[in-house]
Each structure stands twice: as structure tokens, then as C-alpha cells.
MITISE-617861 format. One record per residue: residue in three letters; x, y, z of N, C-alpha, C in turn; residue number from 1. Coordinates in Angstrom, 1 decimal, decimal comma. Each point is the difference from the previous one (the first is absolute). Example, Ala and Ser with C-alpha at 12.3 -4.5 7.8 and 13.67 -1.06 7.14 Angstrom:
! MITISE-617861
@aa=ALA&n.xx=13,2&n.yy=-5,7&n.zz=7,8&ca.xx=-0,9&ca.yy=1,2&ca.zz=0,0&c.xx=0,9&c.yy=1,2&c.zz=0,0&i=1
@aa=SER&n.xx=-0,4&n.yy=1,1&n.zz=-0,7&ca.xx=0,9&ca.yy=1,1&ca.zz=0,0&c.xx=-0,8&c.yy=1,1&c.zz=0,8&i=2
! end
This chain:
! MITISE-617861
@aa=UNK&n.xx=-3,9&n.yy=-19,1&n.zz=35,9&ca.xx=1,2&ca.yy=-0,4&ca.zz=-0,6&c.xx=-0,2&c.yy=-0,8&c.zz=-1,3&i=1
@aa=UNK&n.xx=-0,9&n.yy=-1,0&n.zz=0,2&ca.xx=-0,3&ca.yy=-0,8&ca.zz=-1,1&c.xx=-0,9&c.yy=0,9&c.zz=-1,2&i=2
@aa=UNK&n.xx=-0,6&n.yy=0,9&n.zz=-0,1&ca.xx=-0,6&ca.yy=1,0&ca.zz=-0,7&c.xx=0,9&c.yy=0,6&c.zz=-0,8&i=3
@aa=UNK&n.xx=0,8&n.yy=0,8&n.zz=1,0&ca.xx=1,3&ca.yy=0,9&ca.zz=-1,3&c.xx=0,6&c.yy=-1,0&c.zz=-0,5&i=4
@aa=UNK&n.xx=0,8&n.yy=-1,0&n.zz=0,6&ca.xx=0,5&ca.yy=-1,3&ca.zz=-1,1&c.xx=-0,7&c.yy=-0,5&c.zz=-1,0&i=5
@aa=UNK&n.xx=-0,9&n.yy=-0,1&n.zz=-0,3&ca.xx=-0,8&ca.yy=0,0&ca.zz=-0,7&c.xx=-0,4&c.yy=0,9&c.zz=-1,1&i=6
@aa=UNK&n.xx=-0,5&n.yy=1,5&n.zz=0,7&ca.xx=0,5&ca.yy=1,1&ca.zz=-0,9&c.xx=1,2&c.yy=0,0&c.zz=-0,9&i=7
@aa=UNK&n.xx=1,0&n.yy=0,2&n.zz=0,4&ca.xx=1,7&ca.yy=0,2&ca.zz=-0,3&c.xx=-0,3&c.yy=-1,3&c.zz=-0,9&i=8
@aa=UNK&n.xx=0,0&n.yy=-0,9&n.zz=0,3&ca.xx=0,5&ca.yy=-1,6&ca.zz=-0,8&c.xx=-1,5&c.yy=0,6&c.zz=-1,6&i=9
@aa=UNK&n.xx=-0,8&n.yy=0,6&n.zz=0,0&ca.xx=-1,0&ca.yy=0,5&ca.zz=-0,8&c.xx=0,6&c.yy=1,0&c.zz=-0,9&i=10
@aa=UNK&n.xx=0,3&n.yy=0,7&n.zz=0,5&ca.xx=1,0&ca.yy=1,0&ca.zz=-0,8&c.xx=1,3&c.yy=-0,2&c.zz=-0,7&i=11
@aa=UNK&n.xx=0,7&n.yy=-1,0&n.zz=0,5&ca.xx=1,1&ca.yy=-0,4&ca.zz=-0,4&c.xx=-0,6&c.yy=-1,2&c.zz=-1,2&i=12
@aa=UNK&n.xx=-0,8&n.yy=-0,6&n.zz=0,3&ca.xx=-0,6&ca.yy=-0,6&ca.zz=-1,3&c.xx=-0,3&c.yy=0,9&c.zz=-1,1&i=13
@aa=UNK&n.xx=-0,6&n.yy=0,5&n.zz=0,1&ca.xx=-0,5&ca.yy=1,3&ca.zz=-1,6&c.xx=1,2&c.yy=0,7&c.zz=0,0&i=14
@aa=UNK&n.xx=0,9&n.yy=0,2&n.zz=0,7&ca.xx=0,9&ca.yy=1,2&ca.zz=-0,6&c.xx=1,3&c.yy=-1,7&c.zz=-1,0&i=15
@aa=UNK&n.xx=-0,4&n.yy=-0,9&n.zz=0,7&ca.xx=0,9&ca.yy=-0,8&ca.zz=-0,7&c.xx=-0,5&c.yy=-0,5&c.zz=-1,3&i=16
@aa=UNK&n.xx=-1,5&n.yy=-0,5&n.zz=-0,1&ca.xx=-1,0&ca.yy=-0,3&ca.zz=-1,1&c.xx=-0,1&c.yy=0,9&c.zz=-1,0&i=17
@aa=UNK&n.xx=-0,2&n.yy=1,6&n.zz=0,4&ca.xx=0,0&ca.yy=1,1&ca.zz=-0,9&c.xx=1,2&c.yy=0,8&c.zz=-0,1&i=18
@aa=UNK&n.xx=1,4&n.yy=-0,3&n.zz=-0,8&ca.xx=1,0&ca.yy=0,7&ca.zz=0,0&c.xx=-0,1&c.yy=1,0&c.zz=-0,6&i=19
@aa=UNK&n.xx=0,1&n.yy=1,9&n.zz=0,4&ca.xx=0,3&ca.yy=0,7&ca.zz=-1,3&c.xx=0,9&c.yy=0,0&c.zz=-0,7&i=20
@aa=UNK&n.xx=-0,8&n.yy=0,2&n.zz=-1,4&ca.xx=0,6&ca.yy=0,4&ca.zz=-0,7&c.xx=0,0&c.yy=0,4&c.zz=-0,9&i=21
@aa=UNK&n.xx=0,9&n.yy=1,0&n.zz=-0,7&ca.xx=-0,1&ca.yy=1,3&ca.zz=-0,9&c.xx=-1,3&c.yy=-0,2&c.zz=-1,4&i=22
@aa=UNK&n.xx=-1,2&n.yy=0,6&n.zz=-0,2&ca.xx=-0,7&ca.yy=-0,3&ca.zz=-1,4&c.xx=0,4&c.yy=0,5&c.zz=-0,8&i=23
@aa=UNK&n.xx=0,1&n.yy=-0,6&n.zz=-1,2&ca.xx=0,7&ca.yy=1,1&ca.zz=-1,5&c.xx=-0,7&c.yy=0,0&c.zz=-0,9&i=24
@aa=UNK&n.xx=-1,4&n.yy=1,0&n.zz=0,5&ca.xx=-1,1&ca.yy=0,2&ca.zz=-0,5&c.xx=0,0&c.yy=1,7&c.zz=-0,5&i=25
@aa=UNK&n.xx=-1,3&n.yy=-0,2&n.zz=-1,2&ca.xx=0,1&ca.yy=1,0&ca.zz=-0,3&c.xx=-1,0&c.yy=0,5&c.zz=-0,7&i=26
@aa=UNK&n.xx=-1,2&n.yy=1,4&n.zz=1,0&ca.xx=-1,2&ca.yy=0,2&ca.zz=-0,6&c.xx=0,0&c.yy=1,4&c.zz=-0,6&i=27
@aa=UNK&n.xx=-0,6&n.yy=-0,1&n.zz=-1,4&ca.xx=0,0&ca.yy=1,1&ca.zz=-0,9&c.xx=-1,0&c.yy=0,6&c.zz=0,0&i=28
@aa=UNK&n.xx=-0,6&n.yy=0,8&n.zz=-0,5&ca.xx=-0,6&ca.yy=1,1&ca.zz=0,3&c.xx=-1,7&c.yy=-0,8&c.zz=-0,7&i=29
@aa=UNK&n.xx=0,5&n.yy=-0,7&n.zz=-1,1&ca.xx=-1,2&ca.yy=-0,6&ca.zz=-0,7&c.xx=-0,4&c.yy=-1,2&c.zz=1,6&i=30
@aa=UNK&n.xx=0,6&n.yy=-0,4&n.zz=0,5&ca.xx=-0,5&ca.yy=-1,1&ca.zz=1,4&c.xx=-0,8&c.yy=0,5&c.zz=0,7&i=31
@aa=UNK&n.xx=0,5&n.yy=1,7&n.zz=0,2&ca.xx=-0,9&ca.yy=0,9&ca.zz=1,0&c.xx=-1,5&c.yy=-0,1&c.zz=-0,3&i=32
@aa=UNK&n.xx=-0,1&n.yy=0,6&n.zz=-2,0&ca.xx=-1,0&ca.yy=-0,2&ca.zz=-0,6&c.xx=-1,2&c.yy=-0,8&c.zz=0,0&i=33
@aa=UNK&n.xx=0,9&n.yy=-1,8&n.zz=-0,2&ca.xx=-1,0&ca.yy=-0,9&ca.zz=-0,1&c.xx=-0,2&c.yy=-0,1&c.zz=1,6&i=34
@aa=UNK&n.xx=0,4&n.yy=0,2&n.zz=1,3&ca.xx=-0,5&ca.yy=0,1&ca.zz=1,3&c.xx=-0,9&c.yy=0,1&c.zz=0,2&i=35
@aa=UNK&n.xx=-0,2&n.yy=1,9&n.zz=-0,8&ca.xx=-0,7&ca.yy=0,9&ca.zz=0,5&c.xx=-1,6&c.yy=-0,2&c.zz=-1,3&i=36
@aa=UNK&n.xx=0,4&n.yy=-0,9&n.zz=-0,7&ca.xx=-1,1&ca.yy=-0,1&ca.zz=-1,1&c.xx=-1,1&c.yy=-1,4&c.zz=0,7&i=37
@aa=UNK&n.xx=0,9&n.yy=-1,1&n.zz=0,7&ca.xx=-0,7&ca.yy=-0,8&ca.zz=0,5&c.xx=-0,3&c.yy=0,5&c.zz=1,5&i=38
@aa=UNK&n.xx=0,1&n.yy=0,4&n.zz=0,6&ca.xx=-0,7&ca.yy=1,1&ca.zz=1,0&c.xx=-1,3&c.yy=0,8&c.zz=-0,3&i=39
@aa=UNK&n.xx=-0,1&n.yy=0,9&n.zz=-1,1&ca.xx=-0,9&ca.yy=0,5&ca.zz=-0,6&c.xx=-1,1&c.yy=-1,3&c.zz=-0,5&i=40
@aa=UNK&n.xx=0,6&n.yy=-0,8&n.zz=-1,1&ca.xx=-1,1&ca.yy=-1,0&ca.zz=-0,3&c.xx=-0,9&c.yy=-1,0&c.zz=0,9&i=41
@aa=UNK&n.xx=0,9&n.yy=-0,1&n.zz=1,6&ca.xx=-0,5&ca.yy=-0,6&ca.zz=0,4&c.xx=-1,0&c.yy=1,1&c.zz=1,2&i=42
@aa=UNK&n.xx=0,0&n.yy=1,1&n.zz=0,2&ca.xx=-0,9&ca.yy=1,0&ca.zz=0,7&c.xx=-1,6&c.yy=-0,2&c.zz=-1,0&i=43
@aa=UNK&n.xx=1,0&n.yy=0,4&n.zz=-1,0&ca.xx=-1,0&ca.yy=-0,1&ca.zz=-1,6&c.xx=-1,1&c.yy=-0,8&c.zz=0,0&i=44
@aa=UNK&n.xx=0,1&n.yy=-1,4&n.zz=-0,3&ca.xx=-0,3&ca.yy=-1,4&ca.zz=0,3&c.xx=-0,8&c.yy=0,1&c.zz=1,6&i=45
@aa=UNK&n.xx=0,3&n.yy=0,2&n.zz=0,9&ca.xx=-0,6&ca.yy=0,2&ca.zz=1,0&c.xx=-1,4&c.yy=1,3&c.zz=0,2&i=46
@aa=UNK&n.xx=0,3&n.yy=0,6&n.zz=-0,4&ca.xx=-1,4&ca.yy=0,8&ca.zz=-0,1&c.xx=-0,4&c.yy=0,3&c.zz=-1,0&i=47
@aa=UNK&n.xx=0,0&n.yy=-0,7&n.zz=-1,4&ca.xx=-1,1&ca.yy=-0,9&ca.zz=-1,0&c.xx=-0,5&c.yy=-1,2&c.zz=0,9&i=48
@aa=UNK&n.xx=0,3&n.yy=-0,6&n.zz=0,8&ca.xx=-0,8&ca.yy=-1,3&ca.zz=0,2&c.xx=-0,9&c.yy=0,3&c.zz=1,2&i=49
@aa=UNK&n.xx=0,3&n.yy=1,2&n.zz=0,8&ca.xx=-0,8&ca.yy=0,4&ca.zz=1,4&c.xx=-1,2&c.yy=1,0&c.zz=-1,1&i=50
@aa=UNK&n.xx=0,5&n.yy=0,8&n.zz=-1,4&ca.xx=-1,1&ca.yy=0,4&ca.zz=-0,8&c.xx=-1,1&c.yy=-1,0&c.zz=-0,1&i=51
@aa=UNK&n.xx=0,5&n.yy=-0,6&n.zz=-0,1&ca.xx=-0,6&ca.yy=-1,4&ca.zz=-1,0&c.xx=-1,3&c.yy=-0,8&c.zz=0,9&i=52
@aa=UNK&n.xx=0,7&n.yy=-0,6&n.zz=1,0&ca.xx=-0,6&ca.yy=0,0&ca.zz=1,5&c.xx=-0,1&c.yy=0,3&c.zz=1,1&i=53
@aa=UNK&n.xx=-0,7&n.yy=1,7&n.zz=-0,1&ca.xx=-0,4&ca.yy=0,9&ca.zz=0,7&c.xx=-1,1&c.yy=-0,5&c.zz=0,2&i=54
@aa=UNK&n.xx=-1,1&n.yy=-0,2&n.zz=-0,4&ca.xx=-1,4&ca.yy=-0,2&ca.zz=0,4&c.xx=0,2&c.yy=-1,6&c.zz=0,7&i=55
@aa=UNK&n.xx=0,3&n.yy=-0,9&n.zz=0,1&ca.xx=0,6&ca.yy=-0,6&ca.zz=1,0&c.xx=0,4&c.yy=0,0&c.zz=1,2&i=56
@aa=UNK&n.xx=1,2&n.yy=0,7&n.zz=-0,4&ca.xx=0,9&ca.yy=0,4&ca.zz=1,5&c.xx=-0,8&c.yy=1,0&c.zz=1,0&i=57
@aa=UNK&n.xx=-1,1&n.yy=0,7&n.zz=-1,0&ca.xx=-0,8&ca.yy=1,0&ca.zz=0,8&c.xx=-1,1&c.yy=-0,7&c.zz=0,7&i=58
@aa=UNK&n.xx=-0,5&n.yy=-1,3&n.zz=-0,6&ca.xx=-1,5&ca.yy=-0,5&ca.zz=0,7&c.xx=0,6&c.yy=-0,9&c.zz=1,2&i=59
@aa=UNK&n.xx=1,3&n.yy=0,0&n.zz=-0,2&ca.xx=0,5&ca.yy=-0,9&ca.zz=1,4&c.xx=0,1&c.yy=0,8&c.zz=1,1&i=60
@aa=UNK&n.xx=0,0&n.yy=0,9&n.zz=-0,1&ca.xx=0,5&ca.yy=1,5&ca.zz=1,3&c.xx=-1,6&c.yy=0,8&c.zz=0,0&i=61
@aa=UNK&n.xx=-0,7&n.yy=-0,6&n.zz=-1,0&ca.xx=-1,5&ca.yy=0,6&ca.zz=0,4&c.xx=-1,1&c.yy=-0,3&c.zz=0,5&i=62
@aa=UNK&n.xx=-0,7&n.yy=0,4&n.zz=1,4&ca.xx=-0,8&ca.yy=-0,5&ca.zz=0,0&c.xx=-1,1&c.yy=-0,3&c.zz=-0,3&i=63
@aa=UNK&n.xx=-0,5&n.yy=-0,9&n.zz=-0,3&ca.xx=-1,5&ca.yy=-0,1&ca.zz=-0,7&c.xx=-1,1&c.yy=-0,1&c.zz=1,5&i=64
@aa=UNK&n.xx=-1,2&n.yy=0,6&n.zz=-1,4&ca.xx=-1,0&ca.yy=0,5&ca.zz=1,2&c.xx=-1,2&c.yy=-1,2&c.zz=0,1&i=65
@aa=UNK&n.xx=-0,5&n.yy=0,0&n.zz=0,8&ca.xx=-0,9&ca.yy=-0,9&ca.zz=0,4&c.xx=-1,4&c.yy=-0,5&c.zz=-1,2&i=66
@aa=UNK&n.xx=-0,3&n.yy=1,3&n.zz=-0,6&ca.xx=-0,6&ca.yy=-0,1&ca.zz=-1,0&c.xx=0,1&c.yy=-1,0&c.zz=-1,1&i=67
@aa=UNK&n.xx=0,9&n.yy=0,0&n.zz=0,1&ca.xx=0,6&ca.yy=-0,6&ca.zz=-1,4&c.xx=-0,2&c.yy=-1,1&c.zz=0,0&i=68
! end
């Protein structure tokens, strides 16, 4: 009993803290653009720097031989 009371009294909190309501917003086709350009730059940016520190990333996953 004390569980769902607690539930319920949880819910009724957020639904009273977060009221909807309507946004009067408005995305243009150039918004899609810069989305889709910072998505790209950051893939981008991401595999230049695993380029970059490949022979790194590779001697950590490799094992070395006794010889050495």
C-alpha cells in the first residue's frame, strides 16, 4: 500500500512540476543541414584521431613476445 502511494504521489508530482505545453517553434530545412553537418564533423573528427592513434590503440590489444 505504502509503495503505490508513493508511486501515485510521484507521478502527480511531475505531471504537476512539468505542465504541457504547446512549443511555437520552428525548424527549417537549413537546421536539418547544420544537424546533419555536425554529425558528419563529429564521425569526421573521430576517425582522424583513431588514424592518428592507431599504432597505440593497436600495441594495447597486442601482445608482445617474450623476445623483446
Amino acid at each position: 500500500m505504502k509503495r503505490s502511494t508513493m508511486f501515485i504521489s510521484l507521478i502527480v508530482f511531475f505531471m504537476i512540476s512539468n505542465p504541457f505545453t504547446i512549443a511555437h517553434a520552428y525548424l527549417d530545412p537549413g537546421s536539418g543541414s547544420m544537424l546533419l553537418q555536425l554529425l558528419l564533423g563529429g564521425v569526421t573528427g573521430v576517425v582522424v584521431i583513431v588514424k592518428l592513434y592507431w599504432e597505440r590503440v593497436k600495441s594495447m590489444f597486442h601482445r608482445r613476445d617474450s623476445t623483446d
